[in-house]
C-alpha positions as CSV (number, residue, x, y, z in Angstrom):
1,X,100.7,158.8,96.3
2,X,99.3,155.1,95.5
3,X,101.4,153.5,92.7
4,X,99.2,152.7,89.9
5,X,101.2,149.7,89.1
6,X,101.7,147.6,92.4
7,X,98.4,146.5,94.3
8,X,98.3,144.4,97.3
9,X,96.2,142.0,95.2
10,X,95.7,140.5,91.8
11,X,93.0,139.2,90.5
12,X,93.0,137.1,87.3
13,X,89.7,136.5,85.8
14,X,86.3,138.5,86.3
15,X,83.5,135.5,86.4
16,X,82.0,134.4,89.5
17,X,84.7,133.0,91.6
18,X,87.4,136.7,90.7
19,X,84.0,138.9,91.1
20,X,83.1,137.1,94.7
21,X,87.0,137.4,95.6
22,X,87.8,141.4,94.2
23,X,84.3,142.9,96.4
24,X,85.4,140.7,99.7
25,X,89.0,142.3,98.9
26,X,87.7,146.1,97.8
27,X,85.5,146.0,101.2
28,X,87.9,145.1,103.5
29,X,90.1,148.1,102.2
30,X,92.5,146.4,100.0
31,X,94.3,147.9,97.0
32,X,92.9,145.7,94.1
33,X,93.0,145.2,90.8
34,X,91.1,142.1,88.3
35,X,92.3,141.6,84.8
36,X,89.4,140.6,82.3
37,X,91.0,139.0,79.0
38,X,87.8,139.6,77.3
39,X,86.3,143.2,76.0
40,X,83.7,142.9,78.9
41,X,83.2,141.5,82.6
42,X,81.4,138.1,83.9
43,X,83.6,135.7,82.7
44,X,82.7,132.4,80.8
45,X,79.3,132.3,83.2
46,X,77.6,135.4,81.8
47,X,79.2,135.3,78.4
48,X,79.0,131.5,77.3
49,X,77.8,129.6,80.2
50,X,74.7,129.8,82.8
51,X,73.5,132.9,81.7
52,X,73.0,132.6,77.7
53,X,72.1,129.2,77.9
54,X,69.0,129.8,81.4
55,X,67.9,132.7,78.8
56,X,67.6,129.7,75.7
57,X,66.1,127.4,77.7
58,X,63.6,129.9,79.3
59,X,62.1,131.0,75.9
60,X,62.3,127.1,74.7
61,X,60.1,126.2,77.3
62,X,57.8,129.3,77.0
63,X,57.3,128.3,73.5
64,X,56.3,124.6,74.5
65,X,54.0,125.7,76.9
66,X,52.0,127.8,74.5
67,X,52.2,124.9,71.7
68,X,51.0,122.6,74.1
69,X,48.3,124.7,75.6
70,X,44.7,123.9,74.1
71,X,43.5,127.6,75.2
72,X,46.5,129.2,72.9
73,X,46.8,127.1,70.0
74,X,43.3,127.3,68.3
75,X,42.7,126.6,64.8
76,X,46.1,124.7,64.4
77,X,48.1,128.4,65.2
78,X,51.7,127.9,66.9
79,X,54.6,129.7,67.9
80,X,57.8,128.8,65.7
81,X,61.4,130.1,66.6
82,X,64.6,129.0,65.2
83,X,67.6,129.5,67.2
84,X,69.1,132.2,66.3
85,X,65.5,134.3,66.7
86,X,66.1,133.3,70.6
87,X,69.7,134.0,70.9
88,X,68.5,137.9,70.6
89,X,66.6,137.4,74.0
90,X,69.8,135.4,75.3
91,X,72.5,138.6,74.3
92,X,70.0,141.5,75.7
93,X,69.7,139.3,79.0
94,X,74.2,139.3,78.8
95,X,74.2,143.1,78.5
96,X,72.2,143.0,81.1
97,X,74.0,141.5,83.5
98,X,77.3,142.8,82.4
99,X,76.2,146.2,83.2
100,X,75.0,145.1,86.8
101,X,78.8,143.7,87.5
102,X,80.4,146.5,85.8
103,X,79.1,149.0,88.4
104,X,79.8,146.5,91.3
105,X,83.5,147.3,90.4
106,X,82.7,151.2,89.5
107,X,81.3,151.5,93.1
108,X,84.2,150.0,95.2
109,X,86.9,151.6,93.7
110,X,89.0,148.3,91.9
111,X,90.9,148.8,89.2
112,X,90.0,147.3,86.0
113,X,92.5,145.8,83.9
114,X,91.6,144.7,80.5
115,X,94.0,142.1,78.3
116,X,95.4,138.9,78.5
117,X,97.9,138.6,81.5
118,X,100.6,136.1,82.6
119,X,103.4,136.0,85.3
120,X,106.9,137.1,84.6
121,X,107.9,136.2,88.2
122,X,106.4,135.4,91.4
123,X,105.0,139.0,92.2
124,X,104.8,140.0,88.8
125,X,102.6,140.1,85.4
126,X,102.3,141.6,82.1
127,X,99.3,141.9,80.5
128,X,98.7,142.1,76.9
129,X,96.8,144.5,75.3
130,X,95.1,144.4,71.9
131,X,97.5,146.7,69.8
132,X,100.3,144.2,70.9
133,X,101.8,146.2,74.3
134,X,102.2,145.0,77.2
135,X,101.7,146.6,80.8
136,X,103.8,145.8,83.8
137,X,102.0,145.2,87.3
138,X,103.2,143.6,90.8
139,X,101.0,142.6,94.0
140,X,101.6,141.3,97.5
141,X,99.2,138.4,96.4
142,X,97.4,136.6,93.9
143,X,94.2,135.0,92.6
144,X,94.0,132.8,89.7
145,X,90.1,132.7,88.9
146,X,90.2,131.9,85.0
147,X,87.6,129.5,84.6
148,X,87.7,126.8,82.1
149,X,86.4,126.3,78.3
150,X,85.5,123.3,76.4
151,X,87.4,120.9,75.8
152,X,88.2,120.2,72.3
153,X,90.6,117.1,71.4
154,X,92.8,117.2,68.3
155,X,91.4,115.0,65.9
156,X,88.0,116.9,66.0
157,X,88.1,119.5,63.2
158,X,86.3,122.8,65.4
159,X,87.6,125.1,62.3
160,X,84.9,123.4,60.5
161,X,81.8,125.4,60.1
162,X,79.3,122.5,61.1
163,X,81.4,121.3,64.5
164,X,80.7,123.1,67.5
165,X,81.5,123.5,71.5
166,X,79.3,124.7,73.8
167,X,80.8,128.4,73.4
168,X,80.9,128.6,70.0
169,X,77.1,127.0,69.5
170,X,76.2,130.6,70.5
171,X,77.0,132.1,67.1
172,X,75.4,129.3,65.0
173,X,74.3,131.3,62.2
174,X,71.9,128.3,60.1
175,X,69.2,126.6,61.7
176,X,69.9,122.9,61.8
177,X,67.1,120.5,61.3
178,X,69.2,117.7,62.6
179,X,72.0,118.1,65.2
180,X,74.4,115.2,66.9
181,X,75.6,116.4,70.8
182,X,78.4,114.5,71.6
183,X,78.5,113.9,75.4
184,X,75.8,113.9,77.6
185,X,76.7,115.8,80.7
186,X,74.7,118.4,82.2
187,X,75.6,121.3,79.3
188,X,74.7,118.4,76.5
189,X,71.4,117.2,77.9
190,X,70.4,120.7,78.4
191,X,71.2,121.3,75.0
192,X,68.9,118.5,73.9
193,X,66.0,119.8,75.8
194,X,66.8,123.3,74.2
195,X,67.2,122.1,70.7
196,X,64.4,119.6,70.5
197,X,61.8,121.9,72.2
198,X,63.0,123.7,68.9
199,X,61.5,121.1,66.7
200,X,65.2,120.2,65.9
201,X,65.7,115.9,65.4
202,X,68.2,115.6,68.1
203,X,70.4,112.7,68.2
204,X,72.4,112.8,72.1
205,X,75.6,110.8,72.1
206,X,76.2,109.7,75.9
207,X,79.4,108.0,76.6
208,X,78.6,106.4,80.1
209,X,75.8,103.9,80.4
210,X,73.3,106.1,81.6
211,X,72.2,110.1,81.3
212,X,74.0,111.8,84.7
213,X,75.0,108.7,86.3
214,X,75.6,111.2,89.9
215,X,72.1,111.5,89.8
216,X,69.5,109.5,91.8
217,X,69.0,106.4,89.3
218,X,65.1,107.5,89.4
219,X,66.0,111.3,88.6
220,X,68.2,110.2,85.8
221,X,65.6,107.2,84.5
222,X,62.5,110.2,84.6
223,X,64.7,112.5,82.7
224,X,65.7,109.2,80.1
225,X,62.0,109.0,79.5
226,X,61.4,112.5,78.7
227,X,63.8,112.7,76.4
228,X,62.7,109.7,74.9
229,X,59.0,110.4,75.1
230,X,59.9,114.6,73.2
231,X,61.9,111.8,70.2
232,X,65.4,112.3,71.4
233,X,67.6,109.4,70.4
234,X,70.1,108.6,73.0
235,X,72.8,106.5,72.3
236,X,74.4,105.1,75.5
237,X,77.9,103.5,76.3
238,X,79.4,105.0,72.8
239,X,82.7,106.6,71.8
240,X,83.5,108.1,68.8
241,X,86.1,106.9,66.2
242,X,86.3,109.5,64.0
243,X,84.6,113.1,63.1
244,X,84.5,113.4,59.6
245,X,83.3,117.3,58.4
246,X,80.9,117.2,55.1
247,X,80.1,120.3,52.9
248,X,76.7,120.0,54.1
249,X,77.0,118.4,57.4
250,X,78.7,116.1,59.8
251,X,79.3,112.4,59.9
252,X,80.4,110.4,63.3
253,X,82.0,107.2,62.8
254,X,81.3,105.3,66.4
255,X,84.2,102.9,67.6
256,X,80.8,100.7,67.9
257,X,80.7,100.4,63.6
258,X,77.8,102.5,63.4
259,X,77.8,106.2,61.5
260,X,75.6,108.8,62.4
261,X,75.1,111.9,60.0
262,X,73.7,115.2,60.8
263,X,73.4,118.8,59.9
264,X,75.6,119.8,62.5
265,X,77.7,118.6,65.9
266,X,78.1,119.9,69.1
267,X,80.6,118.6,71.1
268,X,80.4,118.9,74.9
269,X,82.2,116.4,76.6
270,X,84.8,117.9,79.1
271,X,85.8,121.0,79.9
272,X,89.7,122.1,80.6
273,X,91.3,124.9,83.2
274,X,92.1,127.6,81.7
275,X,95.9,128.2,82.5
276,X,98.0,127.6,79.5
277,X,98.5,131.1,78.3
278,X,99.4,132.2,82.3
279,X,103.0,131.1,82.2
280,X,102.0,129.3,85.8
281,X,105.9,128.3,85.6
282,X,107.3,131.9,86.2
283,X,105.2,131.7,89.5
284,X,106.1,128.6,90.4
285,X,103.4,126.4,89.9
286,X,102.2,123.5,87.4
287,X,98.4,122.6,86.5
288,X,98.0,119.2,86.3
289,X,96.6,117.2,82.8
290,X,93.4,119.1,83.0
291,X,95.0,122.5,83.5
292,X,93.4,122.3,87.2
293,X,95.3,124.0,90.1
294,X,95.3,121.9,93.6
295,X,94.5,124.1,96.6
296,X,94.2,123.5,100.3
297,X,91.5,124.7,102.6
298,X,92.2,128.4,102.3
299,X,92.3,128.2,98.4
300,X,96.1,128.8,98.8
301,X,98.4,126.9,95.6
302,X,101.5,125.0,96.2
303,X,103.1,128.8,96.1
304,X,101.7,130.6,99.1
305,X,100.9,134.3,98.1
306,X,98.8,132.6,94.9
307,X,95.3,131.4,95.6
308,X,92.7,130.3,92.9
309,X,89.1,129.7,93.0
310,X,86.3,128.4,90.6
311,X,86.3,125.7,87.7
312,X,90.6,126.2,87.9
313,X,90.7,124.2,90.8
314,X,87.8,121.5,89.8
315,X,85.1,120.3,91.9
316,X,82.0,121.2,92.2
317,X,82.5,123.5,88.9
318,X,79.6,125.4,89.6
319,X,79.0,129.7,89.1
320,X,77.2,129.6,92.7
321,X,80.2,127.9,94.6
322,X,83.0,130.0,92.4
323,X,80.8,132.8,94.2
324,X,81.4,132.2,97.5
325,X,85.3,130.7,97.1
326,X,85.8,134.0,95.7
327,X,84.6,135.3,99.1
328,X,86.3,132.6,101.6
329,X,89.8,133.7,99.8
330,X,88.9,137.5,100.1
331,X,88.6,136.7,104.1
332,X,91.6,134.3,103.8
333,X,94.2,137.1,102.5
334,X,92.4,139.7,104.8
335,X,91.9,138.0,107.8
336,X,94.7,135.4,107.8
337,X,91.7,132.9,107.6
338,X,88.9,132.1,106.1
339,X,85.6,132.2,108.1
340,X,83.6,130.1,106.4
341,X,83.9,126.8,104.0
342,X,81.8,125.7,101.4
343,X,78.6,123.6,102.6
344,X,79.3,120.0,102.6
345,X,75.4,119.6,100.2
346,X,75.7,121.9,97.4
347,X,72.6,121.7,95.4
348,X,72.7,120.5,91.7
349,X,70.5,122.8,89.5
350,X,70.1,121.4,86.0
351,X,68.2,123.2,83.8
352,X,67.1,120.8,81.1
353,X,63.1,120.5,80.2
354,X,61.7,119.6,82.8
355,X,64.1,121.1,84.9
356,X,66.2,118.7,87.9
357,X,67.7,119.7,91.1
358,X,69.0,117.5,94.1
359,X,70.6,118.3,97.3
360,X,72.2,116.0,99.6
361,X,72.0,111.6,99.3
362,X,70.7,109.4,97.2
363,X,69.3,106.3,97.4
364,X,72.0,104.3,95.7
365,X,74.7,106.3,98.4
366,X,71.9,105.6,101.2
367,X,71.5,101.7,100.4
368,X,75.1,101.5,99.7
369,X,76.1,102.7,103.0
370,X,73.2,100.6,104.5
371,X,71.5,103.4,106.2
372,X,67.7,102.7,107.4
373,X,65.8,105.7,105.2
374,X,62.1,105.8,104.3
375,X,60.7,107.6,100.9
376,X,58.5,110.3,101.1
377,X,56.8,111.2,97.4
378,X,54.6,114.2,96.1
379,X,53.5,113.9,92.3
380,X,53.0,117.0,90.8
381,X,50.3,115.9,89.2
382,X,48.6,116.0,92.3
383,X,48.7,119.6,93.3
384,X,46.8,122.5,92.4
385,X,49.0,124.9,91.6
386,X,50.8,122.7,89.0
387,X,47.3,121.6,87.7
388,X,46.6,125.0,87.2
389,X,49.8,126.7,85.4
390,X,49.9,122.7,83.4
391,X,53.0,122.2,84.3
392,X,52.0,118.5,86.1
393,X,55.0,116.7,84.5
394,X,57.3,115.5,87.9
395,X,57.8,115.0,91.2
396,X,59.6,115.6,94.9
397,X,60.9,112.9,97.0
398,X,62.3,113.4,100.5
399,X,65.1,111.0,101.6
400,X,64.5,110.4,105.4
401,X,66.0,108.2,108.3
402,X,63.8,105.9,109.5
403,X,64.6,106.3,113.5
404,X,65.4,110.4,113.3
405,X,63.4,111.4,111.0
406,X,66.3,113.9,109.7
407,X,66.6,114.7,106.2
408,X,68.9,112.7,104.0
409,X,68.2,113.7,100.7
410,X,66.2,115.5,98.5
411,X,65.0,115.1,94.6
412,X,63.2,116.9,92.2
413,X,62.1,117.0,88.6
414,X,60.1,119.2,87.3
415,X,59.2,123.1,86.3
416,X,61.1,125.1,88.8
417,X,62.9,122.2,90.8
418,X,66.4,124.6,90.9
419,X,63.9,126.9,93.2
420,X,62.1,124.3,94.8
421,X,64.6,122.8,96.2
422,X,65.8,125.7,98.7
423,X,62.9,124.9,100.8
424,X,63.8,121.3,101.9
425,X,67.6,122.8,101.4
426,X,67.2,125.3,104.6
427,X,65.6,122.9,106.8
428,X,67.9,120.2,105.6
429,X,70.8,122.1,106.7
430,X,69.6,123.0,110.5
431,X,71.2,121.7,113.5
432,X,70.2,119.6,115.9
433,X,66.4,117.9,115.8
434,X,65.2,120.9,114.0
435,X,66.2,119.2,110.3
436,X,63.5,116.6,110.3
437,X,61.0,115.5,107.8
438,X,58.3,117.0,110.9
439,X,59.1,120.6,110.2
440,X,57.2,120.4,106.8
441,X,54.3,118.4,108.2
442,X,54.2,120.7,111.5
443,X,54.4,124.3,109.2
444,X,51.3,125.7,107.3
445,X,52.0,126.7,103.7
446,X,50.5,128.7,101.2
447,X,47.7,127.4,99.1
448,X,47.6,126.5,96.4
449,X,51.9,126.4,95.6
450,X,54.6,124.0,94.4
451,X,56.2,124.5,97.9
452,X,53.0,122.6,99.3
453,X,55.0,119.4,97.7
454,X,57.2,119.3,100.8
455,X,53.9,118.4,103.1
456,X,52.4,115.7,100.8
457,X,56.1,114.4,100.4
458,X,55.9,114.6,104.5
459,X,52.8,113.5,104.8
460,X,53.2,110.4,102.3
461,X,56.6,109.6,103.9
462,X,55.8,109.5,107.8
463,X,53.0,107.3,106.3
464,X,55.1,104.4,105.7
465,X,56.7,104.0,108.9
466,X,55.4,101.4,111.4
């Protein structure tokens, strides 16, 4: 009879990275059990993350496009929404989803542990439940997969009812007219877009000298100007000093001497691993300042039968690459190896509005490293389908070696960029001479579609070569 309380593995955390690792486990006939501290799977991705915040930004933007459309908006009519009207589309897109991933664990048979766990030795936990018991399990193996949260420093006040993170700005019951965002990261500038495509004054607080400095410096100039052109105030280069909480408001004292007041903050600067509350020493392991696990190749910790996966172990952060570490451990503990290893170009998606995405070099990197690359440019404004659904604001630009012609990088803002970019991604990512700027000038694509900005890009690229 299969003891209910040992498995051969553990995994801690249901989001992306402890969903990709339990199925790779379940199917290759393991014994395994996940522990979800909250009432419901998906982790901090479908909960607080990707998911609510994709569902905020899509109706944002649907609203824009209707207020900015001449055919809509006769007679001065417009669509209004305040934010908590669209966080009813966000929460039915969340039970959505949850449902989906619950049955992926119904269907192969692993176990689903609700409550708060932590180690009371290497091969064993006890997980807390919400009356105040605890259960007792053991496993041959472990995986830590617990994500991270915001990071909140202790002189900012996030009791207050005006100072939020980027979790809790998902319950904001008042609609602000004015809001502060405190770091201007990818979850902070999308947060702009969403709030001032609300009609919200948004004031964007950015600590480094310019908005997403890993950017290609003409991405994160295009996206400077948007935000500048939609009335965004950024503020670059500046630290705070002190976060004073009003009755009506907030007040930020800059270490600059200036104040800044608002209806609200929200503070997203940082996030932190989540592995206080584990008791990582009983296993034998310590997180470093950021409560980030190191790993080597095969995801394994310092202590051999533990692995972790996801935002735990840092870089790149991201729900799709959680995914698919989830799945290189699952082959690791079943196989002995892992077959495959994360791609060496993992696209960046950010959805602010317009919407950016990148995958591989840019030209900064390129120059730096004085490789001989040509430019190859497609203005939306220039193609027919994007003259047709008005959504002309942005561009694509292909990153090519002069001599090769093999792809090198490739950048684009705009509506849809996060899908656009998969086309120039699959060629990008082919061996040999079939990876070169040709393939999209050689192909026929459908007309008339955003994809067709790969062959003007070609076209205007290979142009400039003599």
């Amino acid at each position: 009879m299969k003891d209910s309380t040992h498995f051969d593995v553990i995994v801690i955390g249901s989001g992306p990275g402890g969903e990709g690792a339990a199925m790779g486990l379940a199917k290759a006939g393991l014994n395994v059990a996940i522990i979800e501290k909250e009432s419901s799977v998906g982790g901090g991705c479908t909960h607080w993350g990707t998911i609510p915040s994709k569902a905020l930004r899509h109706a944002v933007s649907r609203i824009i496009e209707f207020n900015s459309n001449p055919l809509f908006c006769k007679n001065n009519t417009s669509l209004t929404a305040s934010f908590s009207d669209i966080l009813d589309h966000a929460k039915s897109v969340i039970d959505k989803q949850t449902r989906l991933r619950q049955g992926f664990y119904d269907r192969n048979d692993c176990a689903l542990i609700f409550g708060s766990a932590q180690f009371t030795g290497t091969n064993s936990i006890s997980v807390a439940q919400t009356d105040g018991t605890f259960e007792h399990y053991t496993a041959d193996k472990f995986v830590i997969a617990t994500g991270s949260r915001p990071y909140q420093p202790d002189d900012v006040d996030f009791n207050h009812e005006r100072i939020y993170n980027s979790d809790t700005i998902l319950s904001l019951k008042h609609d602000p007219r004015h809001i502060i965002i405190y770091g201007a990261g990818v979850i902070g500038c999308e947060y702009a877009s969403i709030f001032r495509g609300l009609g919200v004054k948004t004031d964007l607080i950015n600590t480094r000298d310019r908005l997403l400095a890993f950017l290609d410096n003409e991405t994160s100039d295009a996206l400077s100007y948007h935000f500048w052109n939609s009335g965004v105030v950024i503020r670059n280069d500046e630290t705070y000093q002190k976060v004073e909480g009003t009755d009506d408001g907030v007040i930020v004292h800059l270490d600059s001497g200036k104040k800044m007041k608002a209806d609200c903050l929200l503070y997203a600067n940082g996030r932190t691993g989540n592995t206080d509350k584990l008791n990582l020493e009983a296993a034998g392991l310590t997180p470093d300042s950021r409560g980030q696990l190191s790993v080597n190749k095969h995801y394994q910790t310092a202590v051999e039968h533990v692995y972790a996966v996801g935002d735990v172990i840092g870089y790149p952060s991201l729900a799709s690459a959680a995914y698919d570490q989830g799945r290189f451990v699952a082959q690791a503990i079943s196989k002995g190896k892992a077959d495959n290893f994360l791609i060496d170009d993992i696209p960046t998606g950010i959805y602010t509005i317009p919407e950016i995405s990148s995958v591989g070099k840019t030209e900064q990197e390129l120059t730096a490293a004085k490789v001989p690359y040509e430019v190859g440019r497609a203005s939306f404004k220039h193609l027919a389908r994007a003259q047709i659904a008005g959504k002309d604001i942005g561009s694509l630009k292909i990153l090519f070696h002069r001599e090769t012609k093999q792809i090198l990088g490739i950048h684009c803002f705009g509506e849809r960029a996060a899908e656009i970019i998969h086309i120039g991604q699959a060629i990008m990512e082919q061996k040999g001479k079939a990876n070169t700027i040709e393939y999209f000038v050689n192909t026929t694509f459908n007309y008339p579609t955003m994809a067709e900005a790969f062959r003007v890009a070609a076209l205007n690229g290979l142009n400039r070569l003599f």
